[in-house]
N, C-alpha and C positions, 0 to 999 in steps of 0.2 A: 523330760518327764514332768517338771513342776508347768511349762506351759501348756503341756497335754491335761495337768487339772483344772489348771486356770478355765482353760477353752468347755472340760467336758463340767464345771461350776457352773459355767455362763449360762451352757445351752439349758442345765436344769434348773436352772432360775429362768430364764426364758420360758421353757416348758409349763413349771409352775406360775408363771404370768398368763400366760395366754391361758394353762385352764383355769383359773379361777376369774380371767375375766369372760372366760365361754359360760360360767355358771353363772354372770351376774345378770341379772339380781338373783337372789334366794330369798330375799325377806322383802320387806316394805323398807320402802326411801323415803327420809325425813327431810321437807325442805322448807326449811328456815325463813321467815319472812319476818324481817324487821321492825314490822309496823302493823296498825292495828287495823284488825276486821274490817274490811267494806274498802277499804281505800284502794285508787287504782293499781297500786304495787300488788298488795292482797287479791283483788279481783283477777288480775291477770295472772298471777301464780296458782290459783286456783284452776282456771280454766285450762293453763296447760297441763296443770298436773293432774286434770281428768283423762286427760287424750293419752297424756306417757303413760300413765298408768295400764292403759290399753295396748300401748304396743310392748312395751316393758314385762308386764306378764304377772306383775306385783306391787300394788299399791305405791303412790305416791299420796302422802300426807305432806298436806302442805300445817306447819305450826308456827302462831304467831309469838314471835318472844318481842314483843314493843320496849320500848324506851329508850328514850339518849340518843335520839335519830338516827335508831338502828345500830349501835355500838353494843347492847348485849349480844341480838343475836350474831353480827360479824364475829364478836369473840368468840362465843359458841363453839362457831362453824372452824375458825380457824386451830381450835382447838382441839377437835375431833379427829378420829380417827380418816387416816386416807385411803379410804376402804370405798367410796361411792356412797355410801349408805345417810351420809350426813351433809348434804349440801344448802346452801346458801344464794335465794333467788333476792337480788341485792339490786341496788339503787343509786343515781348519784353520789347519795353519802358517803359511799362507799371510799370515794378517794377523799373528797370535802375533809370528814372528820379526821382521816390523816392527816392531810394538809392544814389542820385547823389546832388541830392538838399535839402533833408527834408524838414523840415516845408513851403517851400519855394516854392515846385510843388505844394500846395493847397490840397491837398488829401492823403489820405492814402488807397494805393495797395490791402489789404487786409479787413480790416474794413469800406471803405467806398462802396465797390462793392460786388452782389451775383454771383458769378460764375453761368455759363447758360453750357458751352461745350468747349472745347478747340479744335477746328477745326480741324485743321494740324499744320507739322513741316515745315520749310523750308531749307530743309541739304545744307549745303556750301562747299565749295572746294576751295582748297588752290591756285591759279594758279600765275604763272610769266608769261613772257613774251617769244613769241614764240624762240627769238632770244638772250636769257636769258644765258650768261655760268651757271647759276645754275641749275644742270639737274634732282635734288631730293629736297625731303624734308630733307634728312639725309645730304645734301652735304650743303643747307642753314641753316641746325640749327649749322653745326661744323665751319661754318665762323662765324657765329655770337658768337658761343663761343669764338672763337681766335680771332675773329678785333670787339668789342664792338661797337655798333651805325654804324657800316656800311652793315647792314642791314635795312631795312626801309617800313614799312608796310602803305599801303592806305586804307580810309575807306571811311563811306560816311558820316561823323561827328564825336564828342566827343560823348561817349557813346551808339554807334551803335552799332549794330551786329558786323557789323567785327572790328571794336577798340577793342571790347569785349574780339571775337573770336584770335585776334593778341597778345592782354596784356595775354589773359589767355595762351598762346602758351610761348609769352616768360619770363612768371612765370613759366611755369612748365618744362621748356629747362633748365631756368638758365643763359640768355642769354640776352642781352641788345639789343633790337632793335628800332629805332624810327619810332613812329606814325607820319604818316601825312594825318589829314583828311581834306578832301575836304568835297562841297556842291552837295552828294548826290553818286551814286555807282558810275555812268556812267562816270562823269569826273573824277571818280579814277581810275578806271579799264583803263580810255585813257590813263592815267600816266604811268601804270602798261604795257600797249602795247609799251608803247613809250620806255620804260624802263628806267624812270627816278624815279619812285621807283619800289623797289624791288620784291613786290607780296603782294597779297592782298589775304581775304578770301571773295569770292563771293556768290552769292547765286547762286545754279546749273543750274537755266531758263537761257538759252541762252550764257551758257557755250559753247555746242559742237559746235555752229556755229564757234567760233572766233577758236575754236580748229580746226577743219576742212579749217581754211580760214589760217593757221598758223599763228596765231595774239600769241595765249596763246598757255603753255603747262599746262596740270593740275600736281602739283605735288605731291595733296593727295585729298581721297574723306574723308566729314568729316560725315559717314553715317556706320553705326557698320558694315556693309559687302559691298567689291566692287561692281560697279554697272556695267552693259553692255553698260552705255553711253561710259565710259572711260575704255575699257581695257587693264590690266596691271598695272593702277594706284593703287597701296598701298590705304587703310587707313588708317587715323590716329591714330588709334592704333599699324597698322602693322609697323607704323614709332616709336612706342614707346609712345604713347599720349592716351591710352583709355577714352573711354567714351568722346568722343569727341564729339559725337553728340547731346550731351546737349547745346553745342553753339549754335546749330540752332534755328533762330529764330521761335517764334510761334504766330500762330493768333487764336484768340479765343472771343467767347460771356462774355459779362459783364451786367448784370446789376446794375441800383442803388440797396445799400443797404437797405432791408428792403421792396424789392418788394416779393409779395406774393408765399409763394410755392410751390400754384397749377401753376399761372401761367410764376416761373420758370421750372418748369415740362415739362408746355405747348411747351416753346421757346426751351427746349430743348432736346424733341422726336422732333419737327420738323425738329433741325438742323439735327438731329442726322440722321432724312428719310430722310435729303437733300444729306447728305454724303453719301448715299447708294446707291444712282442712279447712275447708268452706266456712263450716260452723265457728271454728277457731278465729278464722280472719273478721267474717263479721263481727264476731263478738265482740272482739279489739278497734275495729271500724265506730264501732257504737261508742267506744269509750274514749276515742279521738286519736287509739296510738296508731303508729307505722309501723308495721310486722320490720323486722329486719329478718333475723334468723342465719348469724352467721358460722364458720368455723371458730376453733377453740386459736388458730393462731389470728384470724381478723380480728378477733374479741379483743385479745391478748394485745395487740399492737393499739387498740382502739384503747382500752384503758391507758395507756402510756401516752399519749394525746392526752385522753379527757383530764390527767394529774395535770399536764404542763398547762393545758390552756387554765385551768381553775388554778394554779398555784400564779400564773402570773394576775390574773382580774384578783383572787386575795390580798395580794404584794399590792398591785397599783390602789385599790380600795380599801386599804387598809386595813380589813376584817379579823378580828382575833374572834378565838371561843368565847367570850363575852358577849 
């Protein structure tokens, strides 16, 4: 008798699972973007969240909660309800500030969120300054071996992409270079024109103008084969650095832990119809990223990678939240 309840519990929780994820959505889906207005994370959650909204059948608002490189709204979101209705289109940082702070960022990367799709990449490239005597990546990593610290890398903060993308270059050189980060890319990248630091690693949107305008020269692309934006330009591999394009940042769907799923399934064929649209791909095209678009378990396994490789370049480059 009592396993005859157990069995006939199951199936009406089962029942009431699959309908409430056959009615989802019923309302507008709020998606979290950690960072402010205009920037490619923002840009590209916006764009997909016009297209889900379309197949979804109710509003996707995309809201910026900025600050602490994206640790409000991560908290937020992991704090919400596991309902679908609260999600989280997240960022490198996303593991970074764990691994940076512990107990201390409010959350845990992995156990407190359900993976939904990992969007795209955003590949970066190495660039100095058009007026630069450093005319390679081979001719910058062999100063920096010979004159320690007189090289000097910009970012757009402690624990960014390109702080990341710099500390892991000069662990795997073997070369001592200093960090100098600034608040945010564009007043780095000024530095980097001005050449009062050395070169930075960018993200690709809006590279070829300053290249075209001779601001920058690019001195590697960080994307597994040269592109037709820059040619000529080496690889980071070609320069001796494989697998480089794991620095690129990436943006992808989160939700809270313990959302149902059917309607992580839901959230994530939509994205995955958003990514396939023409208009979608160019858009993204335009802004340098690489569509991925994958399941909630590739996502899922891909973030457990992305902690390991970043918690070991932290550990070898010393990096604290400082």
């Amino acid at each position: 008798m009592k396993k005859t309840s157990t069995l006939l519990l199951a199936a009406t929780l089962a029942a009431a699972a699959g309908s409430a994820a056959g009615a989802y959505p019923d309302r507008p889906i709020r998606m979290i973007v950690g960072f402010a207005a205009g920037g490619p994370t923002d840009v590209i959650a916006r764009v997909l969240a016009q297209e889900m909204t379309r197949s979804l059948g109710h509003p996707v608002v995309v809201e910026n909660k900025a600050g602490a490189n994206s640790l409000i709204a991560t908290r937020e979101v992991a704090a919400a309800g596991a309902d679908g209705y609260t999600v989280l289109f997240a960022s490198l940082s996303h593991n970074v500030n764990w691994l940076l702070l512990g107990a201390k960022a409010g959350y845990d990367p992995l156990k407190d969120f359900a993976p939904v799709s990992n969007a795209a990449s955003l590949p970066m490239v190495a660039v100095t300054a058009y007026q630069s005597p450093i005319q390679s990546m081979k001719q910058l990593i062999e100063q920096a071996r010979a004159k320690p610290d007189t090289i000097s890398y910009g970012s757009a903060g402690n624990g960014g992409s390109a702080h990341l993308a710099g500390a892991m270059l000069s662990t795997m050189a073997k070369a001592r270079m200093i960090h100098v980060p600034f608040r945010g890319n564009g007043p780095a990248l000024t530095e980097v024109i001005a050449g009062r630091v050395s070169f930075m690693f960018y993200p690709i949107i809006g590279v070829a103008a300053n290249v075209q305008e001779k601001r920058l020269k690019v001195l590697a692309v960080g994307t597994p084969q040269a592109g037709a934006e820059f040619p000529g330009v080496p690889t980071m591999a070609d320069v001796g650095f494989p697998d480089f394009q794991d620095t690129a940042p990436w943006v992808g769907l989160l939700a809270p832990a313990g959302t149902p799923q059917p309607v992580v399934r839901k959230l994530n064929q939509s994205m995955v119809d958003a990514l396939r649209q023409p208009d979608v791909q160019k858009r993204l095209k335009e802004l340098g990223a690489e569509v991925i678009g994958d399941t909630p378990e590739a996502f899922g396994k891909f973030l457990v990678q992305d902690q390991k490789r970043w918690a070991e370049v932290i550990k070898a480059a010393g990096i604290t939240a400082e």
